[in-house]
C-alpha positions as CSV (number, residue, x, y, z in Angstrom):
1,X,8.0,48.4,32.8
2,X,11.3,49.6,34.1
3,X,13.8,46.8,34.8
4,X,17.2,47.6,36.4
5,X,20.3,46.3,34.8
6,X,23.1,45.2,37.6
7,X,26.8,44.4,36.5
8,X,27.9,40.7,37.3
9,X,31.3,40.4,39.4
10,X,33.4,40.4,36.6
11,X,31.9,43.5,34.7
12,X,32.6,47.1,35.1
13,X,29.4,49.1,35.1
14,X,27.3,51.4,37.5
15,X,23.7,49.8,37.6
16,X,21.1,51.6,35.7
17,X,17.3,51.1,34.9
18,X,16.1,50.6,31.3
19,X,12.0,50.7,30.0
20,X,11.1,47.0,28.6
21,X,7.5,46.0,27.1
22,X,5.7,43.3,29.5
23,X,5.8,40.4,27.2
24,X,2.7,38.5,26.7
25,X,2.7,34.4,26.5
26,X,3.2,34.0,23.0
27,X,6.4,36.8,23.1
28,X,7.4,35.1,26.4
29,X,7.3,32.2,24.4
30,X,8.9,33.4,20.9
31,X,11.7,34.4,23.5
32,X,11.9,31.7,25.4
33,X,12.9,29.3,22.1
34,X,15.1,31.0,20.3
35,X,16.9,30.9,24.3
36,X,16.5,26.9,23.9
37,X,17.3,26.6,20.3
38,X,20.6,25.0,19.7
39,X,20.9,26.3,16.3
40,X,20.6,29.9,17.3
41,X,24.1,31.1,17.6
42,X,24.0,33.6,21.1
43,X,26.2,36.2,19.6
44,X,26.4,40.0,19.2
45,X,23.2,39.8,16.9
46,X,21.1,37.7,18.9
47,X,21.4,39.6,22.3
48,X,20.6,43.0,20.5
49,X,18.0,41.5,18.7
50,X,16.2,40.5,22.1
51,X,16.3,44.3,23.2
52,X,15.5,45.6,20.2
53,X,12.5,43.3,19.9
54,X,11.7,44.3,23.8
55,X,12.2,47.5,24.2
56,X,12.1,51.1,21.8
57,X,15.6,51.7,21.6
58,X,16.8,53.3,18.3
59,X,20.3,52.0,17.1
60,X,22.1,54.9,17.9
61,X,20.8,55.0,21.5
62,X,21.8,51.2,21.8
63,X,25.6,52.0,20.0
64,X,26.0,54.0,23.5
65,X,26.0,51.2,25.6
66,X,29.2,48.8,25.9
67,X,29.0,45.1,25.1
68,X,29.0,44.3,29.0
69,X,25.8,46.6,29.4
70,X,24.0,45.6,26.2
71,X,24.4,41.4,27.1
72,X,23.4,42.8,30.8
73,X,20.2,44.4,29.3
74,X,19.3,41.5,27.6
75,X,19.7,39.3,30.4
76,X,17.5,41.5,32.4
77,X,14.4,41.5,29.9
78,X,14.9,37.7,30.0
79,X,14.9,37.3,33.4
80,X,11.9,39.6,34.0
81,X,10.2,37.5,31.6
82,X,10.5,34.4,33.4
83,X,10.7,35.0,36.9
84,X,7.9,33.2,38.7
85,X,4.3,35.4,38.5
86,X,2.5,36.1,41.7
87,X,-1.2,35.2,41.3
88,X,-3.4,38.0,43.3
């Protein structure tokens, strides 16, 4: 699925769109508590980790992006995974 990635107002980016896996319950979930875990330090590490684990990005595709863009990434697969679901 194709989620765009929009700066915040204190970042310096143009928007873009990346390609993320639709997560299933037990990813959303796997997700969902390492977000809630305390003990997880939210560092460098962890926010790659999430779009590594989310998307097929090789490392030297992701060593393009800057910090801003790579923490915005992440927050967009977790977003995507949590907004509300329509029912059809």
């Amino acid at each position: 699925m194709k989620l765009k990635v929009k700066p915040n107002a204190n970042q310096d980016f143009k928007a873009f769109e990346i390609e993320a896996r639709q997560l299933n319950l037990q990813q959303r979930t796997e997700l969902n508590d390492k977000l809630m875990d305390q003990s997880v330090p939210q560092n460098f590490t962890f926010w790659i980790g999430i779009i590594k684990e989310n998307t097929t990005y090789s490392d030297d595709e992701l060593n393009e992006y800057s910090l801003d863009e790579l923490v915005a990434m992440a927050s967009a697969i977790i977003e995507s995974a949590n907004k509300k679901k329509l029912k059809k």
